[in-house]
C-alpha positions as CSV (number, residue, x, y, z in Angstrom):
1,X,105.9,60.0,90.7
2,X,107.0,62.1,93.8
3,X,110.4,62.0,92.1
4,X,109.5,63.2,88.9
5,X,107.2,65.8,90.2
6,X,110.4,67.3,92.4
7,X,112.8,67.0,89.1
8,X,109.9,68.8,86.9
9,X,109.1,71.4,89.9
10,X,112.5,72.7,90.5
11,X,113.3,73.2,86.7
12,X,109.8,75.3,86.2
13,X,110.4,77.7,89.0
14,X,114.3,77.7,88.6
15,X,113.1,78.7,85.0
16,X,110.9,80.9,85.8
17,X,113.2,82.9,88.2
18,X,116.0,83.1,85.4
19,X,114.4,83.4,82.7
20,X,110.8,84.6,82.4
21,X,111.4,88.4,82.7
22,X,108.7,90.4,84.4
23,X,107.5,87.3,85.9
24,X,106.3,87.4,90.1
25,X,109.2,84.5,91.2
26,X,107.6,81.5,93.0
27,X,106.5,81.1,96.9
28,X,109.9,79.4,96.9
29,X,111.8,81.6,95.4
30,X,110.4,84.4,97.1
31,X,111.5,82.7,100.7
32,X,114.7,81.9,99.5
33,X,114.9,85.6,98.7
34,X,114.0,87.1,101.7
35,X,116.1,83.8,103.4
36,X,118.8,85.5,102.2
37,X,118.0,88.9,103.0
38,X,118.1,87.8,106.7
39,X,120.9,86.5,106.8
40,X,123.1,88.7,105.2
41,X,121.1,91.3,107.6
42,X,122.3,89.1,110.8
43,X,125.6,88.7,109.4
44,X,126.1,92.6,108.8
45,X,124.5,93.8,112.1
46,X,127.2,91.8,113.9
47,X,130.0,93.6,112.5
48,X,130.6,96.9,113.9
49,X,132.6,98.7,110.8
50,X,130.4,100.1,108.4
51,X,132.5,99.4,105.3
52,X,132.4,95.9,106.7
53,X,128.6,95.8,106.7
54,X,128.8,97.3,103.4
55,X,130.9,95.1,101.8
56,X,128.7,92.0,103.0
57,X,125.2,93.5,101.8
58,X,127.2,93.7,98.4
59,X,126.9,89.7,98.2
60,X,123.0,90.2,98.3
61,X,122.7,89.6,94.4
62,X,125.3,86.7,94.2
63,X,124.1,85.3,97.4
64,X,120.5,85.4,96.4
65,X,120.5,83.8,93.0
66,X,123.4,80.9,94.1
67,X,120.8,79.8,96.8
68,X,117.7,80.0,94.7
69,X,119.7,77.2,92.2
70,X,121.5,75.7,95.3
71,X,117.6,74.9,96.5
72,X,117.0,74.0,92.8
73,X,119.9,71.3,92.2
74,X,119.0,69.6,95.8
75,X,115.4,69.1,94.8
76,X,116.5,67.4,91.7
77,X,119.2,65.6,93.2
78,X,116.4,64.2,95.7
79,X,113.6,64.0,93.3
80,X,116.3,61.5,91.0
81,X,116.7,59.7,93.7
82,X,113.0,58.4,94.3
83,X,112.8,58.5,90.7
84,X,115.5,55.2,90.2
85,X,114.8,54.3,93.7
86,X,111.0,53.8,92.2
87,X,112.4,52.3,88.7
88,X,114.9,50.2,90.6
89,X,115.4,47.4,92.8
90,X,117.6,49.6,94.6
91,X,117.9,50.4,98.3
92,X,116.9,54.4,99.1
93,X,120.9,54.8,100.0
94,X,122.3,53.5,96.8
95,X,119.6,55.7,95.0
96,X,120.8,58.3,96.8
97,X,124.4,57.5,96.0
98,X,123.6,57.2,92.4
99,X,121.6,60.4,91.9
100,X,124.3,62.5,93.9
101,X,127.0,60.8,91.3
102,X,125.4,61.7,88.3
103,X,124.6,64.9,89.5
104,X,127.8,66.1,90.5
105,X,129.5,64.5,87.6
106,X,132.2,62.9,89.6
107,X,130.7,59.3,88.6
108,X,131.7,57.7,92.1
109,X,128.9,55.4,92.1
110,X,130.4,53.8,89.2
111,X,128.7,52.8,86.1
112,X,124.8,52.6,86.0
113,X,124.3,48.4,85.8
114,X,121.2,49.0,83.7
115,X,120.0,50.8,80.6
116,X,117.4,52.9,82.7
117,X,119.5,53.7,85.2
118,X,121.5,55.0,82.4
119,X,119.1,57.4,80.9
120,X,118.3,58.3,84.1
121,X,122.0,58.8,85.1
122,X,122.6,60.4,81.7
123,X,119.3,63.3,82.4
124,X,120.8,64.3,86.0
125,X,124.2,64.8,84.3
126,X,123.0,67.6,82.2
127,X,120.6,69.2,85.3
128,X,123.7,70.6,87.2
129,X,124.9,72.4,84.0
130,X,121.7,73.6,82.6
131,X,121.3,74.9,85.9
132,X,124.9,76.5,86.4
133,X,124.5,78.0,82.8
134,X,121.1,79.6,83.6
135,X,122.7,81.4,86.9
136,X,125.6,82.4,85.0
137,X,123.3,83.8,82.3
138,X,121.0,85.9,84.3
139,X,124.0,87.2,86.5
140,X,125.2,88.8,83.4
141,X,121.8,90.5,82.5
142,X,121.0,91.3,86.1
143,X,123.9,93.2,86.5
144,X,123.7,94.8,83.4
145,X,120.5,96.2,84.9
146,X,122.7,97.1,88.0
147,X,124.8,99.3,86.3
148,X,121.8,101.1,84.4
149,X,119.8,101.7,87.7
150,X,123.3,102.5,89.6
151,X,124.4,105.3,86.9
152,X,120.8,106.2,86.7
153,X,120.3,106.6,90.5
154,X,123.9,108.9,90.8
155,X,122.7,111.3,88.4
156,X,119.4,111.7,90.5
157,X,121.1,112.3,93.4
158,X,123.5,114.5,92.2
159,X,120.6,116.7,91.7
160,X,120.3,117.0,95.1
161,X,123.2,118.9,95.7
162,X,124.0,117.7,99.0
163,X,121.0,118.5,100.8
164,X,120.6,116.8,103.9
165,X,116.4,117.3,103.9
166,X,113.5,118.5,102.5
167,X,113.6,122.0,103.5
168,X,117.6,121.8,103.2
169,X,116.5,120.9,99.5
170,X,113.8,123.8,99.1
171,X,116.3,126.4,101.2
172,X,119.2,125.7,98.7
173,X,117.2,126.1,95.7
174,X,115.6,129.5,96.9
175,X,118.6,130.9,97.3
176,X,120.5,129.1,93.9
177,X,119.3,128.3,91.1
178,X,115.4,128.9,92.0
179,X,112.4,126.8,92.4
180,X,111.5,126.2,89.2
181,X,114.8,123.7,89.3
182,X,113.3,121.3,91.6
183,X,110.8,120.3,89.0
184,X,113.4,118.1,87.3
185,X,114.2,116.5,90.4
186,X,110.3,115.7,91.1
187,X,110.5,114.6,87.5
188,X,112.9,112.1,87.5
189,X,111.8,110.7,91.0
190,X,108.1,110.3,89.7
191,X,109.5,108.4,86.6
192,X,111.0,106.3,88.9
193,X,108.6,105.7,91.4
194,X,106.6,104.9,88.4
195,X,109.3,102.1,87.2
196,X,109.7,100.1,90.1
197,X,106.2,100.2,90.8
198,X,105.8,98.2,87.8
199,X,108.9,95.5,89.0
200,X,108.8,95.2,92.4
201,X,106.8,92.1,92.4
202,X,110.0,90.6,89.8
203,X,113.0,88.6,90.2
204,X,114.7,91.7,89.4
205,X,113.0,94.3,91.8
206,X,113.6,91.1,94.5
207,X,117.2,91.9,93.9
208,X,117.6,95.6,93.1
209,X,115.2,97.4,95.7
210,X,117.6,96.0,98.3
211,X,121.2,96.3,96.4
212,X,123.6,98.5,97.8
213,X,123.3,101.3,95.6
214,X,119.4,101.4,96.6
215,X,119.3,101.6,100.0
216,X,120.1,105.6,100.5
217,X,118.4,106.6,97.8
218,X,114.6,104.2,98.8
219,X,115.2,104.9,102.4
220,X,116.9,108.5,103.2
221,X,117.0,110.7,99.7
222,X,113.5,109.5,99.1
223,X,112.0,111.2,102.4
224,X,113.9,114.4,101.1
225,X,112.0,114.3,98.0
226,X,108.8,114.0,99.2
227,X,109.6,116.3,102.0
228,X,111.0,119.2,99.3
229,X,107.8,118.1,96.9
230,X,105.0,118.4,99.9
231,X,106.8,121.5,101.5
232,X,106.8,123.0,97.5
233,X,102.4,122.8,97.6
234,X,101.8,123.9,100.8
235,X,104.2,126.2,102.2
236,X,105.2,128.6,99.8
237,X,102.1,130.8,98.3
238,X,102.7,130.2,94.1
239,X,100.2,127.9,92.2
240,X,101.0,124.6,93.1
241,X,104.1,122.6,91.0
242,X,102.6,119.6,88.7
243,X,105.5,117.3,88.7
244,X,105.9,118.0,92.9
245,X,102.5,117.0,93.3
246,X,103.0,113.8,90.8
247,X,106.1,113.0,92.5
248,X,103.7,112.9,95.5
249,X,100.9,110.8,94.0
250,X,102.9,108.2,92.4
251,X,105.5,107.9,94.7
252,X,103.2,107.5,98.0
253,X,101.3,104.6,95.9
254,X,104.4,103.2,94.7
255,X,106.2,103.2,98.4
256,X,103.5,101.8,100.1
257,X,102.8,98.6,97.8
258,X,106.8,98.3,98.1
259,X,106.6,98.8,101.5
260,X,103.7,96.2,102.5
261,X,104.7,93.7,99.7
262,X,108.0,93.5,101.3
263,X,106.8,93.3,104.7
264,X,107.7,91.0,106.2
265,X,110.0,90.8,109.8
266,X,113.8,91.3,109.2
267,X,116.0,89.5,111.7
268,X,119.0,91.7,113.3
269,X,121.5,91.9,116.2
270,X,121.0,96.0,116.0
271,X,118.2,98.1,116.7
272,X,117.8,100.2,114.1
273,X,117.3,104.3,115.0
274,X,114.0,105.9,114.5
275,X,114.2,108.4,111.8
276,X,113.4,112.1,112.9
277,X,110.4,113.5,111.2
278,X,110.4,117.2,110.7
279,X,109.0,119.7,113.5
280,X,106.6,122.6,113.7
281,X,109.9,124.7,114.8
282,X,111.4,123.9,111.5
283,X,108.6,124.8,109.5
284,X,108.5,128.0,110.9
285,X,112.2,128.7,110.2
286,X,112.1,127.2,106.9
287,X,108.8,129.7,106.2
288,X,110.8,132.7,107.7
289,X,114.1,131.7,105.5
290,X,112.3,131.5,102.6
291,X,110.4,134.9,103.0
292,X,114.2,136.6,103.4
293,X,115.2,135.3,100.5
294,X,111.7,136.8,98.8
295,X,109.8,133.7,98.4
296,X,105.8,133.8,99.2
297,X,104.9,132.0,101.8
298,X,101.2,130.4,103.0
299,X,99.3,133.4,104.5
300,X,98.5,130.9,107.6
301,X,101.4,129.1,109.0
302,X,99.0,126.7,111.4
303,X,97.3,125.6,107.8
304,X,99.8,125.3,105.8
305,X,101.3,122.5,108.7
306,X,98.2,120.9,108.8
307,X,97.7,119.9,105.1
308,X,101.7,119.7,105.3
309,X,101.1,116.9,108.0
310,X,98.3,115.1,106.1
311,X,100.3,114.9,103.1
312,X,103.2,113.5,105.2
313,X,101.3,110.7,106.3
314,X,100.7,109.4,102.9
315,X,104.3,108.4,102.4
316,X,106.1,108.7,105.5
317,X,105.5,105.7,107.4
318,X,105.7,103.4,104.2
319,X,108.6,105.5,103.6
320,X,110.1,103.9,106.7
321,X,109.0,101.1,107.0
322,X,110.9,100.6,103.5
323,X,114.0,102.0,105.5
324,X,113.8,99.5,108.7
325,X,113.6,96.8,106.1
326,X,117.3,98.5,104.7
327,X,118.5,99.5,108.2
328,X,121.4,97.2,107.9
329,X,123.2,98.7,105.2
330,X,121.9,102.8,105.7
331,X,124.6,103.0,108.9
332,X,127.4,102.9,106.0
């Protein structure tokens, strides 16, 4: 019975990971996951060239998935094993040496001497391919999704023209193409933020919060938004932008249930730097740029960088926490 409980377990939550869409993946899943996620970390911290590190957080998706059925085929192959151990007169090892036979489809244990250890024999046979085939399945459709989010996530940070931070954001838009521009950018962010904070408790928000193509744009582009957005409602004297202060609202919910969901302590040879938060100092120069290039600003500095700091702490810390998680592969 212990058996057939371990055959029937690893098939419902292998299913469930590969193909139940939307679905939160299993406690064992979910360690497997995060398993994973460690040690690709540990491997990457150890090697000093960044397009090294890069090139080994790239296997997160493959890695991931090939352990989860890994895990999955070794229950089975051990849950067949006390299953004709527990039909059989046979001793645990030649259970064991049946079940890994069958399973692997190499048939070294030679041909099963009864009719139930046929049936048996001929039910593991087909485990290893169902499994394979599931894998190879959602693969496909994951990184189909990949490719979506990846072409998806260039064209937001095109957008961004370059900028290296919030007020670098708010600066170049003064003096360009004008404020009013940003409110696509808040736009598509909030969209966004609104997205994943419907996934990120899926198989596929496991995988594509921390893929490659994710980790600048969580961890570094997303304090620039939120910067730009909170620096947009508080600093500069115009009625306040509606998308900016959606971008705010959503996002800060959505980056702190991301952030705390995916909590848990990440395992490195590398400390990872603290990320600089903005200063008083540039406030001030970022309120005296914009006032040259004729943009109202708050008629109180000291209040406008309070509220400014109050709103900060909303996303900020989740915001980095988020990035620690990531540090391993924003170096590159």
């Amino acid at each position: 019975m212990t058996g057939l409980a371990l055959v029937v377990s690893s098939f419902y939550w292998t299913a469930q990971v590969m193909m139940v869409r939307g679905a939160e993946p299993p406690y064992i899943a979910r360690v497997m996951l995060r398993g994973a996620r460690n040690l690709l970390h540990l491997a990457s911290s150890i090697r000093p060239n960044p397009t090294r590190q890069h090139n080994i957080w790239a296997l997160y998706v493959p890695f991931s998935l090939i352990s989860v059925v890994v895990l999955a085929l070794i229950m089975a192959c051990v849950g067949f094993a006390l299953f004709i151990y527990g039909i059989t007169s046979n001793s645990a090892r030649v259970a064991l040496e049946n079940s890994i036979s069958a399973m692997s489809v190499l048939g070294f244990a030679g041909l099963p001497p009864t009719l139930r250890e046929t049936i048996v024999a001929g039910f593991e046979a087909f485990t290893g391919p169902i499994f394979v085939a599931l894998l190879i399945g959602y693969i496909v459709n994951i990184y189909a999704a990949y490719s979506q989010q990846r072409d998806r996530v260039t064209d937001m940070d095109a957008k961004l023209d370059g900028s290296s931070d919030g007020i670098d954001l708010v600066e170049n838009a003064a003096a360009g193409p004008g404020l009013d521009s940003l409110s696509g950018v808040w736009t598509d962010w909030a969209d966004e933020f609104g997205d994943i904070e419907q996934r990120y408790r899926t198989v596929d928000g496991y995988l594509l919060i921390f893929a490659p193509v994710m980790t600048k744009h969580w961890s570094t582009d997303a304090v620039m938004v939120f910067d730009a957005a909170n620096l947009r409602n508080t600093l500069i004297a115009l009625p306040p932008d509606s998308e900016a202060t959606r971008c705010l609202a959503v996002g800060s919910i959505a980056i702190g249930h991301i952030a705390s969901h995916y909590g848990h302590r990440i395992y490195s040879f590398r400390r990872p730097s603290e990320p600089r938060p903005l200063t008083r100092e540039e406030f001030d120069q970022c309120a005296e740029q914009l006032r040259d290039t004729g943009i109202p600003v708050a008629a109180s500095l000291q209040a406008a960088w309070a509220e400014f700091e109050r709103n900060r702490e909303q996303y900020a810390p989740a915001t980095y926490r988020l990035q620690r998680l990531q540090s391993s592969v924003v170096a590159v």
